[in-house]
C-alpha positions in Angstrom: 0.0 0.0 0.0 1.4 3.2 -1.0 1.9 6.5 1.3 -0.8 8.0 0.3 -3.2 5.3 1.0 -2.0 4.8 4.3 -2.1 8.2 5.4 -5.8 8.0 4.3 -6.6 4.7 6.3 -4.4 6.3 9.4 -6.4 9.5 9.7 -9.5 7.3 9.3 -8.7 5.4 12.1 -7.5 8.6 14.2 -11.2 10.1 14.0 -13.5 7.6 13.5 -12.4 4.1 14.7 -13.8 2.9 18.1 -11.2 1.2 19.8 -7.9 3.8 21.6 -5.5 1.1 20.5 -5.9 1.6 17.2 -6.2 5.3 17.0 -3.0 5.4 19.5 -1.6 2.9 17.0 -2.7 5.2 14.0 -1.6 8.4 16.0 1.9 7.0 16.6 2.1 6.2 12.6 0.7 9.8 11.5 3.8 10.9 14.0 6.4 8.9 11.8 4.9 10.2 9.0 5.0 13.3 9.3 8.9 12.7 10.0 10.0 11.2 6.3 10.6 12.6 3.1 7.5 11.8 1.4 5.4 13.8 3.7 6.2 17.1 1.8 4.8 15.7 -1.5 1.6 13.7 -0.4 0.7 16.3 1.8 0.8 19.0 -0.8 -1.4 16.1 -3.1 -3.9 15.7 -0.7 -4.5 19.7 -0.2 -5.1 20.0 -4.0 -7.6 17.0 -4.0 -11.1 18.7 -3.0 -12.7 15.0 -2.4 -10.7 15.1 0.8 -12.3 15.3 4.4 -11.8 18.2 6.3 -9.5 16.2 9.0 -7.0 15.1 5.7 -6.8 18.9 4.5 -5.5 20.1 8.3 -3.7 17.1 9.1 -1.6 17.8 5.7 -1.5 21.7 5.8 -0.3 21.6 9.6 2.2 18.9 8.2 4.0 21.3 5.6 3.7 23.6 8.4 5.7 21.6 10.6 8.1 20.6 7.8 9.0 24.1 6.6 9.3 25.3 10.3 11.7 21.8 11.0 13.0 20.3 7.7 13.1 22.9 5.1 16.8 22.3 4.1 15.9 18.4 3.4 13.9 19.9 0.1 16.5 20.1 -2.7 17.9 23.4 -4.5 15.3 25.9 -6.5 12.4 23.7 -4.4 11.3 26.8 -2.3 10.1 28.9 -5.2 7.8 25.5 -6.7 6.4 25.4 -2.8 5.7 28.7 -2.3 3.8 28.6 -5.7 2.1 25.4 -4.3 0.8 27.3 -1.0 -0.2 30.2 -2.5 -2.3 28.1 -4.6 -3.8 26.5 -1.6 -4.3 29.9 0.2 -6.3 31.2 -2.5 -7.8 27.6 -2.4 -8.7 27.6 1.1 -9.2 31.6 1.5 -12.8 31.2 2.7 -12.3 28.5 4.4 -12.2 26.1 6.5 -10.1 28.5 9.1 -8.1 26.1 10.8 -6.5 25.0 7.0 -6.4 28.3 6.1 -4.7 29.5 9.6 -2.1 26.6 9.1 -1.1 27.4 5.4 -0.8 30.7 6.8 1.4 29.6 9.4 3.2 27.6 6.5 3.8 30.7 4.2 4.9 33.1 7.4 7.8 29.9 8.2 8.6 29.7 4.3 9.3 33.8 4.2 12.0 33.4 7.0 13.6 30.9 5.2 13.7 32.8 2.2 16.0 35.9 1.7 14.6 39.5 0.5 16.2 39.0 -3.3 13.8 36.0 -4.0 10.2 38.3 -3.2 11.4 41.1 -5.8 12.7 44.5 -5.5 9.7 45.4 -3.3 10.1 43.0 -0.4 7.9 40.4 0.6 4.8 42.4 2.0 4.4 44.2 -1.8 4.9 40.4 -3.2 2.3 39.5 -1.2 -0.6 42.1 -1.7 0.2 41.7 -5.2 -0.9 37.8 -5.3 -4.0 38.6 -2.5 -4.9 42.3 -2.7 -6.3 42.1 -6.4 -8.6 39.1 -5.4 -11.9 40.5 -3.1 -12.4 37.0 -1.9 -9.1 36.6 -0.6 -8.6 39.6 1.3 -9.3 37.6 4.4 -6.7 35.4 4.1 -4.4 38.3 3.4 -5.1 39.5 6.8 -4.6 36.4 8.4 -0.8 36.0 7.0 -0.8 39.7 7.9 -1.5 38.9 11.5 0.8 35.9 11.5 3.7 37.6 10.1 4.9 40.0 12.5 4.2 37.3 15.4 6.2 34.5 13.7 9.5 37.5 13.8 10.1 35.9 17.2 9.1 32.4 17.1 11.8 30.1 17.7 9.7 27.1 15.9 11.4 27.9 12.9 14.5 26.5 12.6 16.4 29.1 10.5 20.0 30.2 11.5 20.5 33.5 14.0 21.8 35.7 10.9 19.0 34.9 8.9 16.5 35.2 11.7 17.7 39.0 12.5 17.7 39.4 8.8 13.9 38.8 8.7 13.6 40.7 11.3 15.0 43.9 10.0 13.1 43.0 6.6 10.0 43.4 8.5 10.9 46.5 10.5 11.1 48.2 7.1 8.6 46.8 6.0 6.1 48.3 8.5 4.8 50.9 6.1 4.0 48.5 3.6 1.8 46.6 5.8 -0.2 49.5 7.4 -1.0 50.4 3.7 -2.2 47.0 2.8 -4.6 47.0 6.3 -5.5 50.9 5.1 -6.8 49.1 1.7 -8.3 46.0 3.4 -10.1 49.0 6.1 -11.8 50.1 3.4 -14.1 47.0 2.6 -16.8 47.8 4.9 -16.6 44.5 6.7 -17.1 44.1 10.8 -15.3 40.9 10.1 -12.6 42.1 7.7 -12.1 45.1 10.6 -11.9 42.8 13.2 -8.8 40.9 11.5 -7.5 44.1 10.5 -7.2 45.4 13.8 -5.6 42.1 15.0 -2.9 42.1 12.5 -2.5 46.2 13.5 -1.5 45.7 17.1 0.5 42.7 15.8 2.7 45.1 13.6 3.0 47.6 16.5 4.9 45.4 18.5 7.4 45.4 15.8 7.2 49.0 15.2 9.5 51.9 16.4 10.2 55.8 15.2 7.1 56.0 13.9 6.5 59.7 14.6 3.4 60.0 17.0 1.9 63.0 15.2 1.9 60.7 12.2 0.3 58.0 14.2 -2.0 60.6 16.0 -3.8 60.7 12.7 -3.2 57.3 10.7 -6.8 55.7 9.9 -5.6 52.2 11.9 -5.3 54.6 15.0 -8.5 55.7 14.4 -10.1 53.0 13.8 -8.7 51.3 16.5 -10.3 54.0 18.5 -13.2 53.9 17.1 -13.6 50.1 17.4 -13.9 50.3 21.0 -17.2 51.7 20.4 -18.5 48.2 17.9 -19.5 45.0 19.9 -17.8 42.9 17.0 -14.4 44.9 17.1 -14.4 45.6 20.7 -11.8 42.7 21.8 -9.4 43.5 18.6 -9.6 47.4 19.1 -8.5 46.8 22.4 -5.4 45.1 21.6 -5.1 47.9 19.6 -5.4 50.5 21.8 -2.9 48.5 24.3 0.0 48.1 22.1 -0.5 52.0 21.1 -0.3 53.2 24.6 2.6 50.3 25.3 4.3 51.9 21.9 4.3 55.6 23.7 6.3 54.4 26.6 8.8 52.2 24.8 11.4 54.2 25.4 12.9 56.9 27.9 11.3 59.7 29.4 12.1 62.1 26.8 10.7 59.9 24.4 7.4 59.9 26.2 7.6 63.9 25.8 7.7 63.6 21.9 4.7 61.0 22.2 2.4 63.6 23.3 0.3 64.0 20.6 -0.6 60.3 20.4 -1.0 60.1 24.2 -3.6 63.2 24.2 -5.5 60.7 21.7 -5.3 57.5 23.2 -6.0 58.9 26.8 -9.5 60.7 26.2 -11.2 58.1 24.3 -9.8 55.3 26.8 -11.5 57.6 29.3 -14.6 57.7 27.7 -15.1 54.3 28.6 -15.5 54.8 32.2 -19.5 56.0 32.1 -19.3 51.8 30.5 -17.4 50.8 33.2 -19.4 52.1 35.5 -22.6 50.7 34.5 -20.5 47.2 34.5 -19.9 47.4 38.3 -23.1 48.1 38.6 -24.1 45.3 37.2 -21.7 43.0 38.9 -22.6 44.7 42.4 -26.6 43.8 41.7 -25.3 40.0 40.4 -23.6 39.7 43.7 -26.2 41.1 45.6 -29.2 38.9 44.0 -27.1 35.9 45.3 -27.8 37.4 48.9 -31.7 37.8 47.7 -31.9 41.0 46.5 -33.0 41.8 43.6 -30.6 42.2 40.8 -31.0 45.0 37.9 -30.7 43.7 34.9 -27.6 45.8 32.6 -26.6 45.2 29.3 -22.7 45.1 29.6 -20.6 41.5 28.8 -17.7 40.2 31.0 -15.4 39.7 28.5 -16.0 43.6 27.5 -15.6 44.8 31.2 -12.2 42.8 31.7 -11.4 44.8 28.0 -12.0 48.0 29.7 -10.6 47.1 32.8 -7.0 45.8 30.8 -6.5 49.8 28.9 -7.4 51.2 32.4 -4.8 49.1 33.9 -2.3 49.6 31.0 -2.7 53.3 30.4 -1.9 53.2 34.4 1.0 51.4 33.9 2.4 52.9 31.4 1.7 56.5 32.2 2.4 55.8 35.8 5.0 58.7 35.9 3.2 61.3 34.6 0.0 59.9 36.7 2.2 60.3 40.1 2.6 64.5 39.5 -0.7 64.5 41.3 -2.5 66.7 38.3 -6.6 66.8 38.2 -5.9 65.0 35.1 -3.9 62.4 36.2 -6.4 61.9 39.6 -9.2 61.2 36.9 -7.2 58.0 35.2 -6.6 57.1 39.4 -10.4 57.5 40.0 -10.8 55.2 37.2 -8.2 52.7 38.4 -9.9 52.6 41.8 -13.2 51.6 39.9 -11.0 48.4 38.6 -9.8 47.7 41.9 -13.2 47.9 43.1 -14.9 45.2 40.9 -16.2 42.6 42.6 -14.6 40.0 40.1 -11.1 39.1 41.9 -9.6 38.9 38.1 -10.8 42.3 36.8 -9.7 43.6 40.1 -6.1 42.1 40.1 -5.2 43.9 37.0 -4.4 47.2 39.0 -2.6 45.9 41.5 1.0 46.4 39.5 -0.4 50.0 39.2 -0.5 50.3 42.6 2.9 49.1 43.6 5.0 51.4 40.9 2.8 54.5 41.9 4.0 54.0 45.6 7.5 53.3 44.2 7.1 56.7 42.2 5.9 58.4 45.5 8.1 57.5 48.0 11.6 56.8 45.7 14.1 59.3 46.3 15.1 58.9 42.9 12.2 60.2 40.7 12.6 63.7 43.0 15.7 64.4 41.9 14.9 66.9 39.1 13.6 69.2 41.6 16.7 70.0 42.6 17.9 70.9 46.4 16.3 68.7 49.7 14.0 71.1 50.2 12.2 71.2 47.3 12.4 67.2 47.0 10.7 67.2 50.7 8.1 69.8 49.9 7.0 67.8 46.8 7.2 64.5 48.3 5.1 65.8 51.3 2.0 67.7 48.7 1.8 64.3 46.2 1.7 62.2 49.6 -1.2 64.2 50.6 -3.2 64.0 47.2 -2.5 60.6 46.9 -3.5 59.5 50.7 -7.2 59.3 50.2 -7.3 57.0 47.2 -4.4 54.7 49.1 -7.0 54.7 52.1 -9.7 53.6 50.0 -7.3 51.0 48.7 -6.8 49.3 52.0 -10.4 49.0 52.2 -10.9 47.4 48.3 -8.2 44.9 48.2 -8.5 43.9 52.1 -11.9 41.8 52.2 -10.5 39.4 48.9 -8.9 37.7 51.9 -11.8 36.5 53.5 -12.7 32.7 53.5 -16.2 32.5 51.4 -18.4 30.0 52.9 -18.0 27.3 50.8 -14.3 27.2 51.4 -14.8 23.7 53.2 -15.3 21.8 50.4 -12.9 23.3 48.1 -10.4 21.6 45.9 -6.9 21.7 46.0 -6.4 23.9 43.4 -9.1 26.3 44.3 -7.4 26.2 47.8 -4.2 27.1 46.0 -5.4 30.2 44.4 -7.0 31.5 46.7 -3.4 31.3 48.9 -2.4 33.3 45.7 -5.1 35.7 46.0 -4.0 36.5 49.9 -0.2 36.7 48.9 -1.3 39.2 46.2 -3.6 41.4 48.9 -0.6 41.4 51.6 1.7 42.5 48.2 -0.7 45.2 47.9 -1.0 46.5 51.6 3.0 46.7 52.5 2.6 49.1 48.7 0.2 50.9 51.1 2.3 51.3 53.9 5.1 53.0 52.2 2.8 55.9 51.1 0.7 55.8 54.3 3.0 54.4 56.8 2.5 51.1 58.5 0.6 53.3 61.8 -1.8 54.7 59.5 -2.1 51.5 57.8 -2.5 49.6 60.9 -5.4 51.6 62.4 -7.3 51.1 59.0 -7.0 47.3 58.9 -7.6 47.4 63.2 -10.7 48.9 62.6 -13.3 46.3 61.4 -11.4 43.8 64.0 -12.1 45.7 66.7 -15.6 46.5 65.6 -16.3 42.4 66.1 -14.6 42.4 69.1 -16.2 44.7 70.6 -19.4 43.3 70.2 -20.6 40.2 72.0 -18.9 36.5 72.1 -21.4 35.2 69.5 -20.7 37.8 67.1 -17.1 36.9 67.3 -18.0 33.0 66.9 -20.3 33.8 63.8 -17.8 36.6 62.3 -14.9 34.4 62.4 -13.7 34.6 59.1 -13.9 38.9 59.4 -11.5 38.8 62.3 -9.2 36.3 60.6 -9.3 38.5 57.4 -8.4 41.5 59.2 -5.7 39.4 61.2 -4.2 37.8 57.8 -4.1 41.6 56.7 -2.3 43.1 59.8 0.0 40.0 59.9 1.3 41.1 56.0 1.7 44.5 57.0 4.4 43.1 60.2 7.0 44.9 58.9 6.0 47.8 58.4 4.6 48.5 61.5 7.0 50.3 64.3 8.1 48.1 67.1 7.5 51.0 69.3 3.3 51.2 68.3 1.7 50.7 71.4 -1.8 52.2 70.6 -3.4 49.2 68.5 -1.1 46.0 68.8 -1.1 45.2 72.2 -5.2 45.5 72.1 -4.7 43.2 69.2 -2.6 41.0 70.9 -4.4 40.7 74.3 -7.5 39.8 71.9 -5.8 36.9 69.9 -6.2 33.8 73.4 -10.1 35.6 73.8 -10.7 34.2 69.8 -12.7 30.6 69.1 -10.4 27.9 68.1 -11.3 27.4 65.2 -8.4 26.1 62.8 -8.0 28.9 60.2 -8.5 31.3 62.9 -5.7 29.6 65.4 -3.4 29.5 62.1 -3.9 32.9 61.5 -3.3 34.0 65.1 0.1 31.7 65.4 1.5 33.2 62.5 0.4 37.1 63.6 2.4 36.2 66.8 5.4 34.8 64.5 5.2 38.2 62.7 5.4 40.2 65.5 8.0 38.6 67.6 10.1 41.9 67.1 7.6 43.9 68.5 6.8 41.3 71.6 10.2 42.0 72.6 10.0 45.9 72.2 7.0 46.2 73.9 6.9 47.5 77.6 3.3 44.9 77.9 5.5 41.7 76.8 5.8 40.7 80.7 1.4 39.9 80.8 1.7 39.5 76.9 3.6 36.4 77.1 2.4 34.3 79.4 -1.0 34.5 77.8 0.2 34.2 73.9 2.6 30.9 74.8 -0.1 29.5 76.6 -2.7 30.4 72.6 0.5 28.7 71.2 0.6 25.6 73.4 -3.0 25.1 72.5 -2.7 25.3 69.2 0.6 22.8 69.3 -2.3 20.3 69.7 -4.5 21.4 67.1 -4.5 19.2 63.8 -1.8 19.8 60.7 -1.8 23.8 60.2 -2.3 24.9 63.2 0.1 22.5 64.9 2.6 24.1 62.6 1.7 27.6 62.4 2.7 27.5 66.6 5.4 25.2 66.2 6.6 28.4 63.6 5.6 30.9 66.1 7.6 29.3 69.5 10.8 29.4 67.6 10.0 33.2 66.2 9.1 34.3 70.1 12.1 32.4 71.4 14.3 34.1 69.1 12.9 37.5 69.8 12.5 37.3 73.4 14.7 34.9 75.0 15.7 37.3 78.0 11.8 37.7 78.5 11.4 34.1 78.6 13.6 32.7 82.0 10.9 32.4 84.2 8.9 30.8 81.4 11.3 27.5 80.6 10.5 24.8 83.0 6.8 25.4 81.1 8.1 25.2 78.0 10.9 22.4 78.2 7.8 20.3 79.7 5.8 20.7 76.7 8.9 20.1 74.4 9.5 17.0 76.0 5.8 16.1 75.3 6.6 16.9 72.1 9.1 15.2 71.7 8.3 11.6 73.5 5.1 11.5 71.5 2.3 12.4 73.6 -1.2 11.7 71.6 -2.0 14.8 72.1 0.6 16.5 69.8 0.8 15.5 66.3 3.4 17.6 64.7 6.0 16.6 61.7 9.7 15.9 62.5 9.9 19.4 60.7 7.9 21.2 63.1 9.3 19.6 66.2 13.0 21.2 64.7 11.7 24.2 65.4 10.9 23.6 68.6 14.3 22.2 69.1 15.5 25.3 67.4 13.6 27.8 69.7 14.0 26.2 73.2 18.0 26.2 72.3 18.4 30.0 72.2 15.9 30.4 74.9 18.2 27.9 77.0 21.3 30.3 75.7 20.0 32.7 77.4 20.0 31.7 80.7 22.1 33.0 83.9 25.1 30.5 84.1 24.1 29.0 87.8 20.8 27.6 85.7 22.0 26.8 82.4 23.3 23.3 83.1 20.0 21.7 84.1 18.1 23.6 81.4 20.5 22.0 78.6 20.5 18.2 80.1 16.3 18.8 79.9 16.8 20.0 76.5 19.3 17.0 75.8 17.3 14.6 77.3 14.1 13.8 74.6 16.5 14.0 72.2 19.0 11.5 73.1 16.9 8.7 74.7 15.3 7.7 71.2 18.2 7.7 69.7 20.0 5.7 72.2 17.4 3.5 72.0 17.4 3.5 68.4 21.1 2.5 68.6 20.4 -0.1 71.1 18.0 -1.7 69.0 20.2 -2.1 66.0 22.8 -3.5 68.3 20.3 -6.2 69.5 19.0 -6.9 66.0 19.4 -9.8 63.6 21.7 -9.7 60.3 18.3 -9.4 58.3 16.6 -6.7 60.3 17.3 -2.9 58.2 16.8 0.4 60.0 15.9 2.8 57.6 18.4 6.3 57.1 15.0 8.2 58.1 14.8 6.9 61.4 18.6 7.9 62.1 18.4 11.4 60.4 14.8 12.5 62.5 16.6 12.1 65.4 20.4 13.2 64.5 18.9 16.5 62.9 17.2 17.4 66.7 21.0 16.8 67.9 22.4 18.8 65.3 20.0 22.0 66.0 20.9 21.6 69.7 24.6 22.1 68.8 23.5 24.9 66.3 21.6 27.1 68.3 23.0 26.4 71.9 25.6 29.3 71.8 27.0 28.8 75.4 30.6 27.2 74.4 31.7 25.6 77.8 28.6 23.6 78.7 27.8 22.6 74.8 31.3 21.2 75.3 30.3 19.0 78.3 27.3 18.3 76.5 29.0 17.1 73.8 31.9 14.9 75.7 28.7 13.1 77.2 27.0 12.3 73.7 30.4 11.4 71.6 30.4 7.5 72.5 26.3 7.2 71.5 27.6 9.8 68.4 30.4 7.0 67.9 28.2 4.6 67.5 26.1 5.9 65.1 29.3 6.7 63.1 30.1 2.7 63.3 26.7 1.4 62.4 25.7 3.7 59.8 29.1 4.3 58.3 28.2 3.2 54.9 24.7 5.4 54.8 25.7 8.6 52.9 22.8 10.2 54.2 23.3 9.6 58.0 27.1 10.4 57.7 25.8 13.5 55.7 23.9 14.7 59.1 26.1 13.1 61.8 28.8 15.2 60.5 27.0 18.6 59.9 26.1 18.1 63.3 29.6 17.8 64.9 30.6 20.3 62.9 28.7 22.7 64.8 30.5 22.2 67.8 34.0 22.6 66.3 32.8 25.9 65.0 31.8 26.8 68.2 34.8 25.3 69.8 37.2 27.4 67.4 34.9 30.5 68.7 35.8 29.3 72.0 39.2 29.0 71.5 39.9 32.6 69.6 
C-alpha cells in the first residue's frame, strides 16, 4: 500500500475508529509520517484533492507547516520557489475557508518567508509580493489579513529552525517593512466588513509590537489609529480594538522619558477616548454589584454590559496606568481622573478584573516615596516639599485602597469543600492582597495603615462573644491583613497592637483562625520584645501557642513556627517561662497523643527552646540544657540499642537515624553557650560514635552526623579565639 493510502486509512482510524489502541496505534504512525521525506509531496497532493475530508486537509496543511518550520533544508535546491507557488495556490484555495486549514497554510507561508532571503520576493520585499498575489482578489482579502497577523508574530518564534543571521535578517526585513503593511490594512479598512475590521485590527496591534520611530503626530492621525479607536465603540471589534489600543499606549512608553515627551500628541489621543469608557465601566460594576447582591436575595437589575468587554476595559485602564504611571504620580486633576478610574477596577467585585491594578498600585507607591524620581527638583528642600503635597493627594485613594483589596482575603463560605487547586489560588489571592498592603504602607506608613486594617477587627470584638463566633472569618481577614503588614509597622506602636494582641487567646479555636493568630504572633515577635506589655503579653500568647501545638496539621505548625519566632525574639523575656516550656517540648518530643506535629515542626521547637536555653544565667544553664538534651537523646539511644540487638536481616531505615540526629544537630546549632555545649557534647560522643560505626556506609546519616559535629568545632574554634 502506498503513502498515500496509508495516510488516508491512518487518519480514518484517528477520527472515527472505536477502539484507543488503534487510534494510538494510528496516532503513533501519522507521528512517523509526518517525519519522512515523502510527507512534503503527499501532503501538498492531498491539499489540492477537493474530495478530501476536512480532517485530511488540516492534518496535511499543519504537516507542511511543521516541515517548513523543521526540515526545510531536506527539500533540494530551486524547491522553495515550486512550494511557495504550491501554497499560495492553496491559500487562495482555502481563503474562505475552513479557518483552521487556512490559519495553518498561513502559518506555512509566514515559516517559508524566513527561510527565504529579501532577493527572491522582488525588489519590493515580501509584504508588496504578497498584496500583489491577495490584494487584487476581493475574496481573498481575508486570508491576506490572516498572513498579515501571523507575520509580525512569527519574527520571534523560535519554531522555525532558520540560523541567527538569517533570523535577524527577517527581522529587519520586517521592521522596514512596516509601512507596507499598514498600507495593505489601510486598503483591506476600506471594505466595509465588521469581520474584515476585526482581523484588521488584530494584525494592526501585531505590527505595533514590531514598530519603532514612527512619529506619534503621524500615528495621531493614521486611519488604523482611528479606527482602532473607534472600534472600542463596535461590539464585533471591541476585543481586537483593544489590543489595539494596548500596544498604542505600550508603543508611547517604549522608550525613555524624553521619548514619552515627543509621544504627546498620540497620548492626548489614546488617553481621552480610553477615558470615555468609564461611564461603560461604571454601568458594568453596577451590574456585577446587583449580580452579587441577588445571590444574597436582593433583587438584581438587569444591565446590558458582557464580562469579557468589562475585563477589556478594565485591561486599557490598567495599561494606560501602567504605562503612564509617571506622569500619573505628579498628582495633576488629570492624572487623579485616570486614578479614580483605576480605583473603579480595583473595586470590581470579580477578583480577576480587580487584580489587574494591582501592578499599578505598587510602581505608583515606588514613584511616590523613591528618592530617585525627585531628583529633578533639585535641592532637599524642594524634593521634601513635593514628596510631602503628592503624599497628601495621593493618601485618600491609598486609604480607600486598604479598604478594596482587604476583604479578597476572606474565607467565602463554601471554602470547606474546596479543591486543591481552588485552595491554591485563593493562597495566591491573599499573597497578592498582603503584596498590595505593604505598597500601602510605604505611602501611608505602616501606623496609619494599621489603624485602618484594626478597625473592622475591633468592631467584632467589641461586640458580643457570639458575634465573634459567627464573624470568624472577618477577624481572621483583618488578622491575615495586619499579619502582611508586620514589617511595616513600628516596634514601638503601642496604641493598637497590644489590644490586638491581648485579643488573639479571647478568639474561638477554630483552625483557620488559630493558624492565623500563630503566625500574627510569628510576625510580630520583634515587637513582643520591644513592647513594655510583653511581661502579661507572654504568658497568655505561649499559653494560645501551646493550644494550638495540639491542634491538627496547620495549626500545629503555624505555633510550632511561632515558639521558635518568640524564642528568638525574646529569650531574656522568657527565663521564668522555661520549665513550662521544656515540659511541653519533652511532650513533644516523646510522642504524647495529644501532639501530632512533623519531624519538621518539632526542629523548630528544638531550634527555639535552644536560644531560649542560651540565654539563661550561668548557675541555671546546666540543668536547662540536660532537659533539653534529654528527649532527644533517649530515642536515639534507643534507636542504637536496638540495632545493636538486632538480627543480620533486620534494616533500620536512614529516616529513622536522620529524624533524630537532625534534633541533635539544632541543639549544637543554636546552643551558643561554648563551655557547657562542650560538656554536653563529651557526654554524647560515645552514643555519636556509635552511630558513626553502624551507619558508616549510609551517605545520608554520615551526611547529618557530620554537619552536626561540625557545629561544635565551629563553636569550639569560637571558643578557642
Amino acid at each position: 500500500m502506498d503513502s498515500r493510502a496509508t495516510l488516508l486509512e491512518a487518519l480514518q482510524a484517528l477520527y472515527h475508529h472505536p477502539d484507543p489502541e488503534i487510534r494510538l496505534t494510528a496516532n503513533r504512525w501519522l507521528e512517523n509520517f509526518q517525519q519522512t521525506v515523502d510527507a512534503w509531496q503527499v501532503s501538498d497532493n492531498l491539499l489540492h484533492d477537493s474530495s478530501c475530508s476536512l480532517e485530511v486537509h488540516y492534518f496535511c496543511a499543519q504537516t507542511l507547516r511543521t516541515k517548513i518550520q523543521r526540515d526545510f533544508e531536506d527539500l533540494p535546491p530551486g524547491a522553495a520557489l515550486s512550494l511557495r507557488s504550491s501554497l499560495m495556490g492553496l491559500l487562495v484555495k482555502f481563503c474562505q475557508g475552513p479557518a483552521a486549514v487556512r490559519t495553518q497554510l498561513c502559518l506555512a507561508i509566514a515559516a517559508l518567508t524566513m527561510h527565504m532571503g529579501s532577493d527572491e520576493w522582488g525588489n519590493n520585499g515580501v509584504l508588496q509580493w504578497l498584496g500583489s498575489e491577495l490584494g487584487s482578489r476581493p475574496d481573498a482579502v481575508l486570508a491576506l489579513l490572516e498572513l498579515l497577523t501571523v507575520l509580525p508574530q512569527e519574527a520571534n518564534s523560535w519554531k522555525v529552525a532558520v540560523r541567527p543571521e538569517r533570523r535577524r535578517q527577517f527581522q529587519v526585513a520586517l521592521m522596514s517593512s512596516i509601512q507596507d503593511a499598514f498600507n495593505l490594512l489601510v486598503s483591506c479598512l476600506r471594505s466595509g466588513s465588521a469581520l474584515l475590521h476585526e482581523q484588521v485590527l488584530r494584525a494592526f496591534a501585531a505590527w505595533l509590537r514590531l514598530s519603532s520611530g514612527i512619529p506619534a503626530a503621524t500615528l495621531a492621525t493614521h486611519p488604523l489609529v482611528l479606527a482602532a479607536l473607534s472600534g472600542l465603540d463596535s461590539e464585533q471589534t471591541f476585543d481586537s480594538a483593544v489590543d489595539a489600543v494596548a500596544e498604542l499606549i505600550r508603543y508611547t512608553v517604549c522608550g525613555t522619558s524624553i521619548d514619552l515627551v515627543a509621544q504627546m500628541p498620540l497620548v492626548q489621543v489614546l488617553v481621552p477616548r480610553v477615558m470615555a469608557l468609564r461611564p461603560r465601566f461604571t454601568a458594568a460594576i453596577r451590574e456585577a454589584m446587583s449580580l452579587k447582591h441577588a445571590e444574597d436575595g436582593t433583587e438584581a437589575e438587569i444591565l446590558d454590559v458582557d464580562e469579557e468587554t468589562t475585563k477589556g476595559m478594565a485591561y486599557l485602564f490598567s495599561e494606560m496606568g501602567e504605562s503612564y504611571v509617571e506622569l500619573i504620580a505628579t498628582g495633576s486633576s488629570e492624572a487623579m481622573i485616570i486614578v479614580e478610574a483605576l480605583t473603579e477596577v480595583t473595586s470590581h467585585p470579580d477578583y480577576d478584573i480587580a487584580r489587574m491594578t494591582f501592578n499599578f498600585w505598587h510602581h505608583l507607591s515606588r514613584n511616590l516615596t523613591n528618592r530617585a524620581y525627585y531628583l529633578s527638583f533639585g535641592n532637599e528642600a524642594a524634593i521634601n516639599a513635593e514628596r510631602e503635597r503628592r503624599s497628601a493627594v495621593f493618601k485618600p485613594s491609598f486609604e480607600l485602597l486598604v479598604s478594596l483589596v482587604s476583604f479578597r482575603v476572606m474565607y467565602p463560605p463554601e471554602f470547606e469543600i474546596w479543591r486543591k487547586d481552588e485552595l491554591a489560588d485563593f493562597k495566591q489571592t491573599r499573597y497578592s492582597v498582603a503584596d498590595v498592603l505593604l505598597d500601602v504602607t510605604e505611602v501611608l506608613g505602616g501606623q496609619a495603615t494599621l489603624d485602618l486594617l484594626s478597625r473592622s477587627l475591633f468592631s467584632i470584638a467589641n461586640s458580643d462573644e457570639n458575634k465573634l463566633t459567627s464573624e470568624w472569618r472577618g477577624v481572621e481577614a483583618s488578622l491575615y491583613c495586619i499579619r502582611a503588614i508586620a514589617k511595616a509597622v513600628p516596634l514601638a506602636e503601642n496604641a493598637i497592637m497590644p489590644k490586638v494582641m491581648t485579643l488573639l487567646p479571647q478568639l474561638p479555636t477554630q483552625p483557620q483562625l488559630l493558624y492565623t493568630s500563630s503566625l500574627t504572633i510569628a510576625a510580630f515577635a520583634d515587637w513582643l520584645r520591644a513592647s513594655p506589655n510583653s511581661r502579661s503579653l507572654l504568658p497568655l500568647l505561649l499559653q494560645l501557642l501551646i493550644n494550638a501545638l495540639s491542634a491538627p496539621e496547620d495549626p500545629s505548625a503555624a505555633a510550632a513556627l511561632a515558639l521558635k519566632h518568640v524564642c528568638d525574639a525574646c529569650r531574656l523575656q522568657l527565663g521564668d517561662s522555661i520549665e513550662a516550656l521544656l515540659r511541653v517540648y519533652q511532650q513533644v518530643l516523646n510522642g504524647e497523643d495529644k501532639f501530632k506535629l512533623s519531624s519538621d515542626d518539632e526542629l523548630q521547637l528544638v531550634e527555639g527552646l535552644s536560644i531560649v536555653v542560651s540565654a539563661l544565667p550561668p548557675d541555671r544553664l546546666p540543668q536547662a540544657l540536660d532537659a533539653l538534651c534529654l528527649p532527644v537523646l533517649t530515642p536515639l539511644q534507643q534507636l542504637v540499642t536496638a540495632a545493636q540487638q538486632a538480627s543480620s536481616e533486620q534494616q533500620f531505615s536512614a529516616r529513622q537515624y536522620t529524624i533524630l540526629i537532625d534534633r541533635v544537630a539544632n541543639i549544637f546549632r543554636y546552643v551558643s553557650t561554648p563551655e557547657p555545649l562542650a560538656a554536653v557534647f563529651q557526654q554524647m560522643w560515645p552514643l555519636l560514635k556509635t552511630v558513626f560505626t553502624q551507619r558508616g556506609a549510609d551517605a545520608r546519616s554520615m551526611e547529618r552526623l557530620c554537619r552536626a559535629c561540625k557545629y561544635v568545632v565551629r563553636l569550639a574554634i569560637f571558643l578557642l579565639d
